[in-house]
C-alpha positions as CSV (number, residue, x, y, z in Angstrom):
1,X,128.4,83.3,200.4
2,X,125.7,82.2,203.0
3,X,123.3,79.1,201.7
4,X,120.0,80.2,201.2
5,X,117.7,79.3,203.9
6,X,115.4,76.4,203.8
7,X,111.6,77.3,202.9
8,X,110.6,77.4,206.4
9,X,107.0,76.7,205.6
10,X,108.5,73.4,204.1
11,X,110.8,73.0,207.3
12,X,107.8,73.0,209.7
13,X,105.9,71.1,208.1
14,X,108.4,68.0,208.0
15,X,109.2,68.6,211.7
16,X,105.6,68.1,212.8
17,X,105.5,65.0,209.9
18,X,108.0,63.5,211.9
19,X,106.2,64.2,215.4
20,X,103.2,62.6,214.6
21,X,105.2,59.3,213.4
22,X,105.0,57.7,217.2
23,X,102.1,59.0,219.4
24,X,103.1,61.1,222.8
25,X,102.7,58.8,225.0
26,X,105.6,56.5,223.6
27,X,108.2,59.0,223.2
28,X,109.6,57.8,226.5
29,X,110.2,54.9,224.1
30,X,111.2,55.9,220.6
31,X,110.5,59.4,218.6
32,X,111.0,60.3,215.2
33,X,112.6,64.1,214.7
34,X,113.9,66.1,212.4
35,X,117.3,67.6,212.4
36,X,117.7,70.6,210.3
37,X,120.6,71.9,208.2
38,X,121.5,74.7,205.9
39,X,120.3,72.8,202.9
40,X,118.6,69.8,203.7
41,X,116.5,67.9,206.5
42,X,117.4,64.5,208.0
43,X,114.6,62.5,209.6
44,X,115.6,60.6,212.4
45,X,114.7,57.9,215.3
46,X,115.8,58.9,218.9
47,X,115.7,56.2,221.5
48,X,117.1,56.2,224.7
49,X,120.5,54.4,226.1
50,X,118.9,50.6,225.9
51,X,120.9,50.3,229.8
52,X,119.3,54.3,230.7
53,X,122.8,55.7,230.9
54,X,124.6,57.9,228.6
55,X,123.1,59.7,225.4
56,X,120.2,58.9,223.2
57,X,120.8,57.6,219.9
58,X,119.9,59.0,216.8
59,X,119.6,56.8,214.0
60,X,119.1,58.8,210.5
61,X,116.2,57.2,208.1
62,X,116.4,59.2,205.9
63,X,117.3,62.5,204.1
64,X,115.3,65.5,202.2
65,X,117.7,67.7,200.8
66,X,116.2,71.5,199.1
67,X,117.6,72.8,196.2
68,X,117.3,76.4,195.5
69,X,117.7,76.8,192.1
70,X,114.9,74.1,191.1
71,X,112.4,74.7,193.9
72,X,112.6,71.1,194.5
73,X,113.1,68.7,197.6
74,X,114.5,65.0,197.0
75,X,114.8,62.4,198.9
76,X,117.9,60.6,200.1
77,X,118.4,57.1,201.5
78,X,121.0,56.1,204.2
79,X,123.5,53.1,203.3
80,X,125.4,51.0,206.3
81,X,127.9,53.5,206.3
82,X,125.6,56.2,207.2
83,X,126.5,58.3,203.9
84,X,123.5,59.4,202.2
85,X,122.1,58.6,198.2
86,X,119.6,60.9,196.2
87,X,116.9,57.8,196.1
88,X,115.8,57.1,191.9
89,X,112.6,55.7,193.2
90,X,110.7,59.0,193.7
91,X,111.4,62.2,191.5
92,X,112.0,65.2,193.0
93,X,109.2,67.2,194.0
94,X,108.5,71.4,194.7
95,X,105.7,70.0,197.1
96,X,107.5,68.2,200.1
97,X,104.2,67.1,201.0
98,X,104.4,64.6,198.6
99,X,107.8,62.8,199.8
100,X,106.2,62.9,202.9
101,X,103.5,61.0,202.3
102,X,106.0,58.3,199.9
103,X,108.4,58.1,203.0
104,X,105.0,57.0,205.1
105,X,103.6,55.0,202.6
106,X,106.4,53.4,200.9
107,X,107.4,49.7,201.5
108,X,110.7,49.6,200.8
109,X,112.5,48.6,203.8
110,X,115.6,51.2,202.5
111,X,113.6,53.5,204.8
112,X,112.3,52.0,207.9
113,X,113.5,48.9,207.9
């Protein structure tokens, strides 16, 4: 059986969240992207190699994962290990708009450090 497919209203919306993070004219220097999966979206930070050889690295922040059945999006934070939690802080929520905004408001360094 196939997963659904992400609410691609929601999808596009998070992508161009995470564009806006760093303005164009430092993405030489750091961006903030989303990579999308069957059922959820992480956001990340790309940088380049620190030396400027080899790949850019993409470090996941954090996690919004869809579910189907509930209409709902959560959020997930990243431990050390890079293995992600559903985050108790914020209740899931049908409008994604609304983690959004937590993820760019929120203080707790879990996120961005």
């Amino acid at each position: 059986m196939d997963p659904v497919p992400l609410p691609q209203n929601d999808v596009d919306l998070i992508a161009l969240w995470c564009r806006e993070r760093v303005p164009e004219r430092l993405w030489d220097k750091v961006k903030v992207e989303a990579d999308v999966s069957a059922r959820h979206v992480d956001v990340v930070e790309v940088r380049p190699p620190w030396d400027g050889v080899g790949e850019h690295t993409r470090f996941p922040i954090a996690r919004l994962r869809y579910t189907q059945k509930t209409g709902r999006w959560a959020i997930y934070w990243r431990d050390r290990n890079l293995a992600f939690h559903e985050y108790t802080r914020k209740r899931p929520n049908q409008d994604v708009r609304v983690l959004l905004d937590y993820l760019e408001s929120s203080e707790d360094p879990i996120f961005w450090g």
